[in-house]
BAMIMI-874068 format. One line per 5 residues: number of its first residue (from 1); their letters; for each residue x, y, z of N, C-alpha, C. Coordinates in pm, whole numbers, plus 32768, in hexadecimal, padded with zeros to 4 digits. Atoms other than C-alpha are relative to their C-alpha. Example, Ala and Ser with C-alpha at 12.3 -4.5 7.8 and 13.67 -1.06 7.14 Angstrom:
2
1	as	8059:7F89:8000:84CE:7E3E:830C:805A:8078:8000 | 7FAE:7F89:7FFA:8557:7F96:82CA:7FB3:806D:8049
This chain:
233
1	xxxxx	8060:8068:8028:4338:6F9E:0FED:7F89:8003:805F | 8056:7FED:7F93:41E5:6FA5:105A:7FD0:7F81:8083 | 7FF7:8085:7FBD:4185:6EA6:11A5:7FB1:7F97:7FCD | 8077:805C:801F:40C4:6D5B:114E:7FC0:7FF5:802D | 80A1:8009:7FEB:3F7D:6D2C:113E:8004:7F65:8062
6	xxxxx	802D:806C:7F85:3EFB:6C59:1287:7FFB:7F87:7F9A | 802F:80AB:8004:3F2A:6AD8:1263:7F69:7FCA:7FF7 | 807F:800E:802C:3E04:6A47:117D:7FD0:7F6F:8004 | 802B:80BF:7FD7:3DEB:68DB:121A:805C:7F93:7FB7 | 7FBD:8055:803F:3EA7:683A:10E0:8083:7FA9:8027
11	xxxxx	7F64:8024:7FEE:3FDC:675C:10F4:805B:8061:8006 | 7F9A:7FA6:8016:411C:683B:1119:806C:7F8F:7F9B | 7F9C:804F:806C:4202:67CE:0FEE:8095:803D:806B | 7F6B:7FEF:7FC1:437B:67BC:10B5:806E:7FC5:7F6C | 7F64:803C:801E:44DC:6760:1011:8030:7FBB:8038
16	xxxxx	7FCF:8082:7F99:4577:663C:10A4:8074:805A:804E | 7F90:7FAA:7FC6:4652:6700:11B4:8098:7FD3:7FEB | 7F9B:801E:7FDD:476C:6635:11B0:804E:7FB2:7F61 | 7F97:8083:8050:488F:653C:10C7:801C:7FC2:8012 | 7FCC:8059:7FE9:48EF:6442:10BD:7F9A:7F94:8020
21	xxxxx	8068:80B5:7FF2:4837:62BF:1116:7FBB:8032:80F0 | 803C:7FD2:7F6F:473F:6339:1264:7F8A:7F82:8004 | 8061:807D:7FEA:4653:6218:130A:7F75:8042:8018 | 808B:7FD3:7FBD:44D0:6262:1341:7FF2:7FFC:808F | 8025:8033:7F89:4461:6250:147E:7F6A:8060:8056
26	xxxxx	807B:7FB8:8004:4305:62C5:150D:7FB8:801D:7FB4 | 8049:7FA5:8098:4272:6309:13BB:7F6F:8004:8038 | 809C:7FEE:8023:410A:639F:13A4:7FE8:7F8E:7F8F | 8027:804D:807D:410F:62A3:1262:7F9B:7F6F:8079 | 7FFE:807C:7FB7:40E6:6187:1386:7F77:8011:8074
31	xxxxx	8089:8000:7FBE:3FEA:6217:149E:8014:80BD:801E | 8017:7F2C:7FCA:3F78:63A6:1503:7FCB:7FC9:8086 | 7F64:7FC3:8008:3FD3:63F0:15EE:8075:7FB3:7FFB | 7F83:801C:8050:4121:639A:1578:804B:7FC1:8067 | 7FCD:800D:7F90:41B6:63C2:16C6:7FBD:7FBA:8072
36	xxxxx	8090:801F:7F7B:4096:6333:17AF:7F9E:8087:8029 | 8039:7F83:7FB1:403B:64AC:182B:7FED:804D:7FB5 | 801A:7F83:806C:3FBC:65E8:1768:805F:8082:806B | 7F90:7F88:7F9A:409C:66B6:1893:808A:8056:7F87 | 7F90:7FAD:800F:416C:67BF:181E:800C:8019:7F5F
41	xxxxx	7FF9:7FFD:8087:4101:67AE:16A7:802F:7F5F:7FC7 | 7FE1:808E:8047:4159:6645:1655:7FBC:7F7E:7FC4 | 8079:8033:8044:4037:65BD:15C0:802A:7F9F:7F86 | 7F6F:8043:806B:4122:6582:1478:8070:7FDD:7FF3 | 7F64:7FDB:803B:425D:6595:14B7:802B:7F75:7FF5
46	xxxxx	7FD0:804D:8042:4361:64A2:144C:8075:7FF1:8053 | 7F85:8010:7FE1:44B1:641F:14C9:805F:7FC3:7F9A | 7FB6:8034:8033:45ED:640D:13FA:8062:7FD2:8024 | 7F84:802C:7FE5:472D:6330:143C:8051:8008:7FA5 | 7F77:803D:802C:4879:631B:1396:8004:7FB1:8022
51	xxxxx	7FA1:80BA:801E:48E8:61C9:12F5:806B:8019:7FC7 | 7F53:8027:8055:4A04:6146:1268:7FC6:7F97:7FB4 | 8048:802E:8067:49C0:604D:1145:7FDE:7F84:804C | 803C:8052:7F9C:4972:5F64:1248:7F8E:8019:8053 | 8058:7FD5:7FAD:4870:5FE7:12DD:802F:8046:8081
56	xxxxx	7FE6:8005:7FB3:4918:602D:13FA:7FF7:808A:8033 | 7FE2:7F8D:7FD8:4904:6169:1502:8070:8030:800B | 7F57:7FEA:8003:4A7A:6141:1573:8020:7F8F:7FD5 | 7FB6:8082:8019:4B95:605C:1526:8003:7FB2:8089 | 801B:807B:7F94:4B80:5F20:15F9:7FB9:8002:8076
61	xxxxx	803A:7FCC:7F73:4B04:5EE7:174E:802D:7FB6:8084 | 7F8D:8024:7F6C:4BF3:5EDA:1868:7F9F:7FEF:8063 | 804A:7FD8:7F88:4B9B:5EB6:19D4:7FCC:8035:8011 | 8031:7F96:7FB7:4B13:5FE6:1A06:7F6B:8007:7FAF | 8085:800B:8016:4A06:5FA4:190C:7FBC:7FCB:8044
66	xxxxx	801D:8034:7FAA:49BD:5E9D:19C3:7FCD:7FE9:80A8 | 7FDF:8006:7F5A:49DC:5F03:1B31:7FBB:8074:8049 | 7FE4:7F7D:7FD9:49DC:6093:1B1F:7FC7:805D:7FC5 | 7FFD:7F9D:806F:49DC:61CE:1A91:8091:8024:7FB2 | 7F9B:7FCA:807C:4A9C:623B:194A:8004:808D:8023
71	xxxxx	7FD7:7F6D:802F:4B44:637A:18C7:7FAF:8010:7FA1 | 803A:7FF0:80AC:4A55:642F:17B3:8046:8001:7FB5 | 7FAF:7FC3:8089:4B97:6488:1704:801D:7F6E:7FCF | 7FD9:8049:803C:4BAF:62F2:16B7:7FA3:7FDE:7F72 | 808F:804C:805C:4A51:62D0:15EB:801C:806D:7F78
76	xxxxx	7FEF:7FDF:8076:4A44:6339:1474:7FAD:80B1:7FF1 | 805A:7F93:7FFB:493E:6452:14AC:8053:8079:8016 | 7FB7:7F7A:7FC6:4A21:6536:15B3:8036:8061:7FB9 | 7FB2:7F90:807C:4A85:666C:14F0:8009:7FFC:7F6A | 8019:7FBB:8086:49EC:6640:13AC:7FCC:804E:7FC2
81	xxxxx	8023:7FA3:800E:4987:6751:12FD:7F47:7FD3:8000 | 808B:8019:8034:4815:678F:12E3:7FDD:8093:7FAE | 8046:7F9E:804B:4755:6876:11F2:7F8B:8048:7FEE | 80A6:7F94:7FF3:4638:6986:11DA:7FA9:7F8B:7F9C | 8052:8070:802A:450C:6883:114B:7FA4:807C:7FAA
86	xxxxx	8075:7FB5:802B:444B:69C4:10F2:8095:8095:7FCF | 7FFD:7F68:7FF2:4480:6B1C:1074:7FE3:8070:805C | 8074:7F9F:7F74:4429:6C26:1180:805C:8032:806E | 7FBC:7FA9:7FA3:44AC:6CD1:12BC:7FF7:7FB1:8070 | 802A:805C:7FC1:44F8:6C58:13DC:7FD1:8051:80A5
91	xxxxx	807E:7FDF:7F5F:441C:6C9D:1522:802F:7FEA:8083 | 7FD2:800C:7F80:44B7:6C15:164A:807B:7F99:7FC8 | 7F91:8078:8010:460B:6B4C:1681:8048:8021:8083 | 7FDA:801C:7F71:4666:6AA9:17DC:8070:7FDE:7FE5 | 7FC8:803E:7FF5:47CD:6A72:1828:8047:801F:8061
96	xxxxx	7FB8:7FD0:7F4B:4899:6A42:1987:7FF9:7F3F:8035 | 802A:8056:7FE0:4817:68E4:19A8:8061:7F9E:8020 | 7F68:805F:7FEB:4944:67C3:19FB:7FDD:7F86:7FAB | 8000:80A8:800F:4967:6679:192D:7FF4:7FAE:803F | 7FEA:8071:7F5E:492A:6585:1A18:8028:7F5B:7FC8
101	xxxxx	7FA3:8087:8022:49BC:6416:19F1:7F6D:7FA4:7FA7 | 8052:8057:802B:48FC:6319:191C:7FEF:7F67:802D | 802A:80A9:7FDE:4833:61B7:1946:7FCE:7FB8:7FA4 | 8041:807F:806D:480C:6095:189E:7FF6:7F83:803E | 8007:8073:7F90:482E:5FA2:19E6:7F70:800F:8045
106	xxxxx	806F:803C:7FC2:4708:5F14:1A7A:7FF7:8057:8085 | 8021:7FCA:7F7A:474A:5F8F:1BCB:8018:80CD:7FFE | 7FE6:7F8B:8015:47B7:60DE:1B76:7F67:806F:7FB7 | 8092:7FCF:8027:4666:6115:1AA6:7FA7:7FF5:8060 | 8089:7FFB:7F72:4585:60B0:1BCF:801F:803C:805A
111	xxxxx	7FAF:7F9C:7FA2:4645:6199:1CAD:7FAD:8096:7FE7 | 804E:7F73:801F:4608:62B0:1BB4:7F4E:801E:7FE3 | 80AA:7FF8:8015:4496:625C:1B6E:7FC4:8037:807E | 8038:7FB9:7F6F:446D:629B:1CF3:7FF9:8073:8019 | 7FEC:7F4A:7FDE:44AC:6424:1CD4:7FA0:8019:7F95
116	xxxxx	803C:7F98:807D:43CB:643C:1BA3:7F98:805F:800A | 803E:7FDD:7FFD:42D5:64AA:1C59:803F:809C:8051 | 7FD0:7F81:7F90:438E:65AB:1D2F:8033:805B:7F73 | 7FE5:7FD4:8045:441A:6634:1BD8:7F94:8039:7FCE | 8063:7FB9:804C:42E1:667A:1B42:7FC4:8071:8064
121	xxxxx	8040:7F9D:7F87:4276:672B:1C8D:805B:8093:8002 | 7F9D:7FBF:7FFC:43D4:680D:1C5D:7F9A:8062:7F78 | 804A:7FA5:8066:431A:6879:1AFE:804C:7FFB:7F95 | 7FEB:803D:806A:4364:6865:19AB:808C:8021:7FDC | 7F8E:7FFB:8018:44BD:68EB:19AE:807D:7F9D:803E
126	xxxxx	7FCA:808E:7FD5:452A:679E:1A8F:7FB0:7F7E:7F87 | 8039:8038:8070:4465:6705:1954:806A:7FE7:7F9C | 800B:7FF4:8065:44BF:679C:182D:809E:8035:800B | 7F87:7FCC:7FFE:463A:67FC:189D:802D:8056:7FEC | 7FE4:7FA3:806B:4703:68E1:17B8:7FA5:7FED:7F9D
131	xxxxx	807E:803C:8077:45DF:68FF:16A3:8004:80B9:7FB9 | 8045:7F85:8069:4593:6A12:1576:7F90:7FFE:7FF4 | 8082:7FF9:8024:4438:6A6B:1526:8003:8052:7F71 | 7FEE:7F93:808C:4429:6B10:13AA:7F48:8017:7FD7 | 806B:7FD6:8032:42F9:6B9C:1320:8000:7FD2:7F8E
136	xxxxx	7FEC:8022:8069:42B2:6B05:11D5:7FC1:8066:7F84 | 8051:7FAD:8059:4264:6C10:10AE:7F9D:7FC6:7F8F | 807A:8061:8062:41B0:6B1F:0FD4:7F80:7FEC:8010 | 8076:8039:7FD7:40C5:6AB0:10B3:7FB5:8062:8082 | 7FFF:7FA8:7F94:40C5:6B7E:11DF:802D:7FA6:809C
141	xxxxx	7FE6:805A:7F73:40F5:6A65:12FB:8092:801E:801D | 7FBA:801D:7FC3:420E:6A1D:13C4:8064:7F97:7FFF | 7FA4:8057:8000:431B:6941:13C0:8067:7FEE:8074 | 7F84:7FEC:7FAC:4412:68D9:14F4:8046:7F85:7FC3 | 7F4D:8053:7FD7:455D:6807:14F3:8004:7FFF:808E
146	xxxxx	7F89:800C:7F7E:45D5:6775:164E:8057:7FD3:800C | 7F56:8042:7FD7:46AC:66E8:170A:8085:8044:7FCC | 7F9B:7FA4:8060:47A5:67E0:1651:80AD:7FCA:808E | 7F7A:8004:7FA1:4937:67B2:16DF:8024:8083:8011 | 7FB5:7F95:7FB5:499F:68A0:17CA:8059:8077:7FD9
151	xxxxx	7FB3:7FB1:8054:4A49:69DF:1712:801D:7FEE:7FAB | 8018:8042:80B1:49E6:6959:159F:7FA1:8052:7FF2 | 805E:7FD2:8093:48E8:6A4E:1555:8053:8095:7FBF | 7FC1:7FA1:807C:4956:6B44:1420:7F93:8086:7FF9 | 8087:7FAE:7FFA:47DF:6C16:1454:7FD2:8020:806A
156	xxxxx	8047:7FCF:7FB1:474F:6CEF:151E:7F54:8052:7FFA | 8069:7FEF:803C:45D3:6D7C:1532:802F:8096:7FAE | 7FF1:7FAC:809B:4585:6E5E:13FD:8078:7FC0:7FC0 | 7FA6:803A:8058:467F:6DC3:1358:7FC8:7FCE:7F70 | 8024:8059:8081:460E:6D46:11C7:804A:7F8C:7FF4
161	xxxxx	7F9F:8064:8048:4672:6C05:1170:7FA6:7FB6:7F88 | 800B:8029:805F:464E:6B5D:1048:7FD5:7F4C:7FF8 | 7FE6:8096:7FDD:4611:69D6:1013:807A:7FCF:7FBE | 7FB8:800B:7FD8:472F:6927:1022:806D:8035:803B | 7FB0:7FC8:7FA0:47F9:6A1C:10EA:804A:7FAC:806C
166	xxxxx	7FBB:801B:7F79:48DF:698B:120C:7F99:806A:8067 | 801C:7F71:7F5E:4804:6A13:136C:8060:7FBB:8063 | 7FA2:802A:7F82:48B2:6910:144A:801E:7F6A:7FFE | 7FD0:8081:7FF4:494B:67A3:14B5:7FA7:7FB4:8050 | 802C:8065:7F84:48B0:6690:1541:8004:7FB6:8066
171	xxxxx	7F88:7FD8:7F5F:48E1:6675:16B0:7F76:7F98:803C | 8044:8061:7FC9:4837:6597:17B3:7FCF:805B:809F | 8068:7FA1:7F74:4794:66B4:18B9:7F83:7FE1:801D | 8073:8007:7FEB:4653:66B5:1946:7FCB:7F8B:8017 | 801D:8094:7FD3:4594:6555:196A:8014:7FA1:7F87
176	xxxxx	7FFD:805D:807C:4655:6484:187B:8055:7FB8:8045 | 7FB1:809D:7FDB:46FF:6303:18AF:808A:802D:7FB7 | 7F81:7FF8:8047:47ED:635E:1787:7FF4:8055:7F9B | 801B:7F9E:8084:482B:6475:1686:7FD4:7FD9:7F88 | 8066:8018:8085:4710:64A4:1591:7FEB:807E:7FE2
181	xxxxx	8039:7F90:801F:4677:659A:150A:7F53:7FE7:7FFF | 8064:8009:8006:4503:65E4:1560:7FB0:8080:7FDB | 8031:7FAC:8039:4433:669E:1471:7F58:7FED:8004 | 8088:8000:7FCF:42BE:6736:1489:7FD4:8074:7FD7 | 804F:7F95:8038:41CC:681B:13CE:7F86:8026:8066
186	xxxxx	8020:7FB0:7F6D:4105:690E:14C9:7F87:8041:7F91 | 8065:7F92:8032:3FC3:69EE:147C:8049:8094:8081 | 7FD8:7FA4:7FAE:4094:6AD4:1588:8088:7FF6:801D | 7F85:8005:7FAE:41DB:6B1F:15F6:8013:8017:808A | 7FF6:7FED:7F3D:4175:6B31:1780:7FD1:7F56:8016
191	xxxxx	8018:80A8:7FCF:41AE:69E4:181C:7F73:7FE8:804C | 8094:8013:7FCD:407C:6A36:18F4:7F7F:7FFC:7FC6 | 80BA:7FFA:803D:3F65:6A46:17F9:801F:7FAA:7F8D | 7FF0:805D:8097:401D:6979:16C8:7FCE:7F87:7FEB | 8038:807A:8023:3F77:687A:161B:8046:7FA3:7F70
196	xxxxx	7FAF:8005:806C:402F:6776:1532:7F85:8010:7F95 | 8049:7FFC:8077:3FE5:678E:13DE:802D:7F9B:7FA0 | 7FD5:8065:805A:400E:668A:12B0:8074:8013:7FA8 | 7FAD:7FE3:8088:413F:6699:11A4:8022:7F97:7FDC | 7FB3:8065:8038:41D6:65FB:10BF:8084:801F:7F89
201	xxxxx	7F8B:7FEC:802E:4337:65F6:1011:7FC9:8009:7F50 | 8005:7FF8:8086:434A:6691:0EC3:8014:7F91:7FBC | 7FDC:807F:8036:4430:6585:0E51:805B:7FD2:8023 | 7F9E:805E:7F9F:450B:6475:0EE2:8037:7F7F:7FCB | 8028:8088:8027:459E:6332:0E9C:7FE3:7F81:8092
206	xxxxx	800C:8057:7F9D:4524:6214:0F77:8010:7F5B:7FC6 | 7FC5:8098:8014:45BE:60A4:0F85:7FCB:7FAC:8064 | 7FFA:8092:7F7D:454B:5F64:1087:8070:7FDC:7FE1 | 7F63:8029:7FC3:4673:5EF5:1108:8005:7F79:7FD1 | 7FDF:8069:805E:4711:5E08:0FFE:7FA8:800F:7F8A
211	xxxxx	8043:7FC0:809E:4616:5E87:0EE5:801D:8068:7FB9 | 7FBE:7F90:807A:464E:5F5C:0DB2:7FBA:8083:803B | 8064:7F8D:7FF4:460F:60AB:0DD8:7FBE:8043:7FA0 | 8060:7FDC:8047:44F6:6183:0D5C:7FF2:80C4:8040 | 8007:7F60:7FC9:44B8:6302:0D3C:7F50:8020:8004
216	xxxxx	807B:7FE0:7FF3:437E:636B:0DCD:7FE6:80B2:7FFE | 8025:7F6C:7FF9:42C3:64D3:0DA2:7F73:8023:806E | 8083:7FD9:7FBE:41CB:6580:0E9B:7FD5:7F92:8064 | 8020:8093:7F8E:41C5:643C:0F94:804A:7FF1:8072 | 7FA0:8031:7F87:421D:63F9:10EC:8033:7F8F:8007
221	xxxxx	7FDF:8084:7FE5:42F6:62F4:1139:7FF6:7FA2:804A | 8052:8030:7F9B:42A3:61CF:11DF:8060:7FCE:806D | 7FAF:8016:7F72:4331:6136:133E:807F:7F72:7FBC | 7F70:8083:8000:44A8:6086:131A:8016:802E:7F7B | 7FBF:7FDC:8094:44D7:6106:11A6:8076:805A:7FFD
226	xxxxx	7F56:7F8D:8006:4644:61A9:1152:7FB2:8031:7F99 | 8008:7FCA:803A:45F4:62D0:10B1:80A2:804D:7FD4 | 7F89:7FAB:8002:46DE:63E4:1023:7FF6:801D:7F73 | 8041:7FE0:806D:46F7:64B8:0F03:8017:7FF6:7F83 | 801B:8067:8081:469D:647D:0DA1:8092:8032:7F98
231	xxx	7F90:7FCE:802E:47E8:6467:0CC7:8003:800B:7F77 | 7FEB:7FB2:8071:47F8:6505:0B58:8022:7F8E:7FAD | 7F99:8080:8066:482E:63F7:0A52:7FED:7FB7:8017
């Protein structure tokens, strides 16, 4: 197959990576940058959580929510599959990285906010964790996945994958509170010169929490909406 033609500014159309009921969080729908920073390509990107029909990240919240740090393997996210969003090959894929414990306590988050800066100084692989980068054949841009869990990815570079393929699980490496998945369209696959770029999900369904749901096409979703994907019938 021949390579794609250079990234032509447009939206990148994605596939919702994942199944199942995932929370917004960061949306470009809400402010650009998304994240606060254009560093490292994140101009757009997005954060997804695992719920439960409660909204919820994990079940209940013991002491340790409260006090400490958690296990990732308690929250809904840890080790669910995720999926190729694009057609295309894939370009780079980091993995070696460790799970590290999760936060949802007060003191435990202002702890970790204190290193954020020493992390970003480490460089984008104390960032972006275990992470894929795929080339998209449609469009030509870029696509990463982070935070990936620790010996979950299924792809290596040159590799084809397809959209919805299994590449890997969702793991809580790199600079995350609690396993998510953080996705981001690139005009480059070198962290040093990448710039984000805009997309938006082919098609999805998105619900407010306690409202009916609705299937949207070609639209980002906005901040706090359960998305997840659209069901047949």
């Amino acid at each position: 197959m021949p390579a794609p033609a250079p990234y032509d500014g447009a939206p990148v159309v994605l596939a919702l990576p994942v199944e199942g009921s995932w929370r917004v969080e960061n949306s470009p729908a809400r402010r650009v940058p998304s994240h606060g920073v254009d560093l490292f390509g994140q101009r757009y990107a997005i954060d997804l959580v695992a719920v439960d029909d409660a909204a919820r990240t994990a079940p209940g919240r013991g002491w340790r929510a409260v006090l400490a740090t958690e296990p990732p393997e308690l929250f809904y996210a840890y080790g669910r599959d995720l999926l190729a969003p694009v057609d295309g090959v894939v370009v780079s894929a980091h993995e070696g990285e460790p799970d590290h414990a999760a936060r949802r306590s007060q003191p435990a988050l202002l702890h970790y906010a204190l290193g954020q800066t020493s992390r970003v100084r480490r460089g984008p692989l104390a960032v972006a964790g275990n992470h894929l980068i795929l080339r998209d054949d449609a469009s030509g841009a870029f696509v990463a996945l982070a935070h990936l869990r620790w010996g979950s990815l299924t792809v290596e570079p040159g590799d084809r994958v397809e959209r919805g393929s299994r590449v890997a699980e969702c793991g809580n490496s790199g600079n995350s509170t609690q396993p998510h998945l953080h996705l981001q369209a690139m005009d480059s696959g070198d962290f040093g010169s990448m710039r984000g770029v805009p997309f938006v999900f082919e098609e999805f369904a998105s619900r407010e929490r306690g409202g009916a749901s609705r299937s949207l096409r070609r639209e980002v979703p906005g901040e706090g909406v359960i998305v997840g994907p659209v069901v047949a019938g």
